[in-house]
Residue frames relative to the residue before (quaternion, step in Angstrom):
aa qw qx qy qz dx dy dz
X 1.0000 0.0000 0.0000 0.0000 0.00 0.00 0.00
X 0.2669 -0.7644 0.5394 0.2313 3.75 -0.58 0.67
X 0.6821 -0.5247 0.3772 0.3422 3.02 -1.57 1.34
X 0.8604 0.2669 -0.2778 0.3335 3.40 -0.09 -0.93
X 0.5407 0.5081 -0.4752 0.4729 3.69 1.12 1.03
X 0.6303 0.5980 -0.3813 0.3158 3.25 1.31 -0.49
X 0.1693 -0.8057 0.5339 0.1926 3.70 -0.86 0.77
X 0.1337 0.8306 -0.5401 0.0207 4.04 -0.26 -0.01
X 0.1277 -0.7161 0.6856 0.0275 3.18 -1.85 1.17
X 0.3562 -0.6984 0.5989 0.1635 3.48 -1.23 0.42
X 0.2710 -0.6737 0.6689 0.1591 3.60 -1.32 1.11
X 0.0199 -0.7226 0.6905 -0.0262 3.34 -1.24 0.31
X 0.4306 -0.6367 0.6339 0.0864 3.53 -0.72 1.49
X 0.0254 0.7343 -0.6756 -0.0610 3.55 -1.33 1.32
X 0.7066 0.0628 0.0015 0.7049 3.53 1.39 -0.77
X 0.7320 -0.3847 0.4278 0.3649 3.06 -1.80 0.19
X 0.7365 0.1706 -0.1658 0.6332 3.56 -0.49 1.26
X 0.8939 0.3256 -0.1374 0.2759 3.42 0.19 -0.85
X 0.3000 -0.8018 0.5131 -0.0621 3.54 -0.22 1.59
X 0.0137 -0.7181 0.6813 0.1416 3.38 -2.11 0.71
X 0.2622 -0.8171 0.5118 0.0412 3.06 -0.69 0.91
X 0.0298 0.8091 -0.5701 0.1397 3.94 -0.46 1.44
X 0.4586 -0.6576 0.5682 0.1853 3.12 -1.25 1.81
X 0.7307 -0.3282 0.3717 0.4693 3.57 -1.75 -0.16
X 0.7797 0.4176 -0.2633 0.3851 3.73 0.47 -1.05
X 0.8722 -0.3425 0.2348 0.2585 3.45 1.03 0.69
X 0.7197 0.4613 -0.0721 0.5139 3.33 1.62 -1.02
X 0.1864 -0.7998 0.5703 -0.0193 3.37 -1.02 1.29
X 0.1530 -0.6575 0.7377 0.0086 3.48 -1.67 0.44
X 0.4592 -0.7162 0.4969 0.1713 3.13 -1.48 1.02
X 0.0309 -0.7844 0.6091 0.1127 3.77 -0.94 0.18
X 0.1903 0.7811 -0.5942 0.0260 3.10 -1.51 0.08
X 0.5493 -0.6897 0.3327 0.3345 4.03 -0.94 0.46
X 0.7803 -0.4154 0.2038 0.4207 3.30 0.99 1.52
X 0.6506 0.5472 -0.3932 0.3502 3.96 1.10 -0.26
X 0.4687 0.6819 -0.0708 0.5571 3.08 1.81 -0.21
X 0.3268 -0.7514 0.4695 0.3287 3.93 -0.95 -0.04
X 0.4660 0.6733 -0.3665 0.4419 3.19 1.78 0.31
X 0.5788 -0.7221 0.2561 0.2793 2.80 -1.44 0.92
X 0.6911 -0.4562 0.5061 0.2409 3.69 -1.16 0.94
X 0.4873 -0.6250 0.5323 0.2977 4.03 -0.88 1.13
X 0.8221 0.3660 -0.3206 0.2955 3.45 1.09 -1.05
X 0.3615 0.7047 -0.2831 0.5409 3.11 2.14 0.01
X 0.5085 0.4192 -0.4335 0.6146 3.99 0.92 -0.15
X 0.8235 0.4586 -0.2414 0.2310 3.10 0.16 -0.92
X 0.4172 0.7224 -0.1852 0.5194 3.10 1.48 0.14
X 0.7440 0.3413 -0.0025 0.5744 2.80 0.56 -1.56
X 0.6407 0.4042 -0.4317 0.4896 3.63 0.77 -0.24
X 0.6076 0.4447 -0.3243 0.5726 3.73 0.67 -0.24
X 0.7404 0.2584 -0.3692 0.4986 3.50 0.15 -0.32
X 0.5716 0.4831 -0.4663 0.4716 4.12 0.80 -0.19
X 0.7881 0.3237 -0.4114 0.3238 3.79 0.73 -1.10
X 0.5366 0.6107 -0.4149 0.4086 2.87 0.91 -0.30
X 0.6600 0.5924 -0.2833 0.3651 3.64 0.62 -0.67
X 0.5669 0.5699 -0.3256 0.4977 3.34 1.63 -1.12
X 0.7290 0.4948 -0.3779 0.2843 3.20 0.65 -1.35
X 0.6269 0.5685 -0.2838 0.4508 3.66 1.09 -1.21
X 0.7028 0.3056 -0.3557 0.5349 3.85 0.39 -0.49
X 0.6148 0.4065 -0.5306 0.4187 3.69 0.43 0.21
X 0.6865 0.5347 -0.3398 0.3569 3.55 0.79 -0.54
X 0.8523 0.2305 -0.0593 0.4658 3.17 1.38 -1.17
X 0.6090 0.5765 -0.3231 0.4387 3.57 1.56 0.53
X 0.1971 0.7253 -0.4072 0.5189 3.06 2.19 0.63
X 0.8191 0.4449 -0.1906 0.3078 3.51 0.65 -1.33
X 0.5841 0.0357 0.1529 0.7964 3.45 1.64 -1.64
X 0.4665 -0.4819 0.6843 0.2860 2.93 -1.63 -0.07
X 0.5382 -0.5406 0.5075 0.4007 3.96 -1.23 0.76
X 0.0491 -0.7001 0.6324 0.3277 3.11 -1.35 -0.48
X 0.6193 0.1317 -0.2646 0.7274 3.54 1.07 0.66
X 0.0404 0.6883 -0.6946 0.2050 3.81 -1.24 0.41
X 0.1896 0.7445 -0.5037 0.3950 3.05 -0.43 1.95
X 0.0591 0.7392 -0.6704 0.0260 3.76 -0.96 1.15
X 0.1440 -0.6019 0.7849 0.0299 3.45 -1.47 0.80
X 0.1161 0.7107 -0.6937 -0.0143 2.92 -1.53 1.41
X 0.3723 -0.7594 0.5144 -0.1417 2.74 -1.08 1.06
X 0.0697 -0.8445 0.5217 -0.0995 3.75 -1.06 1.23
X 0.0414 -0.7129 0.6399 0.2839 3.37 -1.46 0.11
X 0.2761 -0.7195 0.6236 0.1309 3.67 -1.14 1.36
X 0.1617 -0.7615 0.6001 -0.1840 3.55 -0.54 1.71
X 0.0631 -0.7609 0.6457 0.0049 3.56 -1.39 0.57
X 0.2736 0.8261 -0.4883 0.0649 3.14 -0.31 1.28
X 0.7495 -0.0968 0.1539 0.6365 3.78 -0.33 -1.27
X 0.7992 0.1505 -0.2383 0.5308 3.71 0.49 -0.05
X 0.7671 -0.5762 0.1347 0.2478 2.79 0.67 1.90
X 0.6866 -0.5639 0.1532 0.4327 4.27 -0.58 -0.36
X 0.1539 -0.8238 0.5023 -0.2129 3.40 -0.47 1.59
X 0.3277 -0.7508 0.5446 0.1799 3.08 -1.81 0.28
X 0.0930 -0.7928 0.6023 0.0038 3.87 -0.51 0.57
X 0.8735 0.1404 -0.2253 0.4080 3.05 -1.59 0.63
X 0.2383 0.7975 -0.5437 0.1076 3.60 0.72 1.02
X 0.1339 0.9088 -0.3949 -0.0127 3.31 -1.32 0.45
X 0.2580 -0.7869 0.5362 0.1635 3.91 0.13 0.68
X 0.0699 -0.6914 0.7191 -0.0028 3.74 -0.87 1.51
X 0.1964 -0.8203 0.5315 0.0778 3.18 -1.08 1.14
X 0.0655 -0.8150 0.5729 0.0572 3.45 0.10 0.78
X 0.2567 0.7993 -0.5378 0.0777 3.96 -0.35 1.18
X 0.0286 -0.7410 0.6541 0.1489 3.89 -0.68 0.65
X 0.1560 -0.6930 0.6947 0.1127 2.97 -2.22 0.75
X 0.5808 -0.6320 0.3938 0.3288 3.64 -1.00 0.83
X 0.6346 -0.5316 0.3352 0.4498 3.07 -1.67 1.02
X 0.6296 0.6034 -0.4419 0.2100 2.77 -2.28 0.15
X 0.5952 -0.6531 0.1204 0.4525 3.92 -0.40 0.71
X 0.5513 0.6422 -0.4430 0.2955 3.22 1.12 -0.23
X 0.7006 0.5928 -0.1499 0.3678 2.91 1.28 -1.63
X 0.5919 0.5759 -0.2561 0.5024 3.23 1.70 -0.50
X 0.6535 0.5138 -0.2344 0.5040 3.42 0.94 -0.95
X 0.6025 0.5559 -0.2934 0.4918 3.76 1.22 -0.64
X 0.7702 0.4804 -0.1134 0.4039 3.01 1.18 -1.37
X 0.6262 0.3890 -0.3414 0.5830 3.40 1.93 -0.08
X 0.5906 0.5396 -0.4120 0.4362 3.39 0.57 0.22
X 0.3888 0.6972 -0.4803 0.3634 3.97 1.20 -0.69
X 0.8076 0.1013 -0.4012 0.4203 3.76 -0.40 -0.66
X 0.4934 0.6749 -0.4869 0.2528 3.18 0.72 -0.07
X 0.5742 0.6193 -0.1977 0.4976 3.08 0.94 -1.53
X 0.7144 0.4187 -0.1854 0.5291 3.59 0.27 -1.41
X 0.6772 0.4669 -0.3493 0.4487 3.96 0.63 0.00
X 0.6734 0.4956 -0.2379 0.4943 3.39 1.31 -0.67
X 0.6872 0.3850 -0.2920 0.5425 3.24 0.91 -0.41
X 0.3137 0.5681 -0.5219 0.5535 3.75 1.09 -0.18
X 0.9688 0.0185 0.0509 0.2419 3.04 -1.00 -1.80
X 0.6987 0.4474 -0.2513 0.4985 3.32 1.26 0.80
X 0.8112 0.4540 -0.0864 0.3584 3.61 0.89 -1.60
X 0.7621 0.4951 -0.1269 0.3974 3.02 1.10 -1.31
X 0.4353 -0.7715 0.4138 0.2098 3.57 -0.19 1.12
X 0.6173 0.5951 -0.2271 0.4617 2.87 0.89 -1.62
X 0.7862 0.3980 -0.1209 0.4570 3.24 0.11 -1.54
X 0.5090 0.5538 -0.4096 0.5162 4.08 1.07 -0.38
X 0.8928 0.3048 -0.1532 0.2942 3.46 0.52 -1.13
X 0.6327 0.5784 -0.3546 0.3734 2.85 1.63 0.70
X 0.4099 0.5963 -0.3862 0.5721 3.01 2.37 -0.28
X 0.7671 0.4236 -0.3409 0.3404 3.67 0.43 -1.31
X 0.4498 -0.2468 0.6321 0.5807 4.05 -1.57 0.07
X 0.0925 0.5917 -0.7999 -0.0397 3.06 -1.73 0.86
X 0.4837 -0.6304 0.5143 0.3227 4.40 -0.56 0.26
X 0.1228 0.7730 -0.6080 -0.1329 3.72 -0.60 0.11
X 0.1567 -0.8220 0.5460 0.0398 3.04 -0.22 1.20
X 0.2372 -0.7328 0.6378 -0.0075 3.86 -1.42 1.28
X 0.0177 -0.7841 0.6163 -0.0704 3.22 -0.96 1.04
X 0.1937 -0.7820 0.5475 0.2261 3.74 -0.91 0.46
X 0.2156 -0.8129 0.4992 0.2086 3.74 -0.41 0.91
């Protein structure tokens, strides 16, 4: 795997149940299993699909106008069945206005566009949860 594709975070145990998690550059976020006001592993996940995705759409469409509102709600169902605990029916509604005038119009025709490309093309986050991805677990 080359270095400068590789991406990696560290977990670090502060309490029972409760976890920080810090990227290469230093920065951390709390977790925990929801008893707690922190956010929930399946809660990151959420939010990481609705953020990449989100980057991808305001680069495409904040070239044109700036938003004046710019919102994503994702959103899940957490299920347990024969292949064991999972999400289904995931989805990121984006709900973004831009101000009159041609930019705002031109921003505003590009949106599903924008939001399709990053669906089915841009979004990492959101690629690798549609695609069989492997997660592989190793004790060291």
């Amino acid at each position: 795997m080359a270095t400068e594709n590789l991406r990696t975070v560290s977990l670090t145990r502060k309490a029972h149940v409760s976890f920080e998690a810090t990227n290469s550059r230093g920065q951390s976020i709390s977790m925990g299993d929801g008893s707690t006001d922190e956010f929930t592993p399946v809660e990151l996940l959420l939010a990481a699909v609705a953020g990449c995705s989100a980057i991808d759409v305001d680069f495409l469409t904040s070239r044109l106008s700036e938003p004046d509102a710019f919102v994503v709600r994702a959103a899940a169902e957490k299920v347990r069945d024969e292949h064991g605990n999972h999400l289904a029916d995931v989805s990121a509604e984006f709900s973004v206005t831009f101000p009159a005038g041609e930019g705002g119009d031109a921003a505003r025709n590009r949106l599903p566009d924008a939001v399709a490309k990053s669906r089915d093309r841009l979004c990492t986050v959101s690629r690798t949860v549609a695609l069989p991805t492997p997660v592989v677990f190793t004790v060291s």
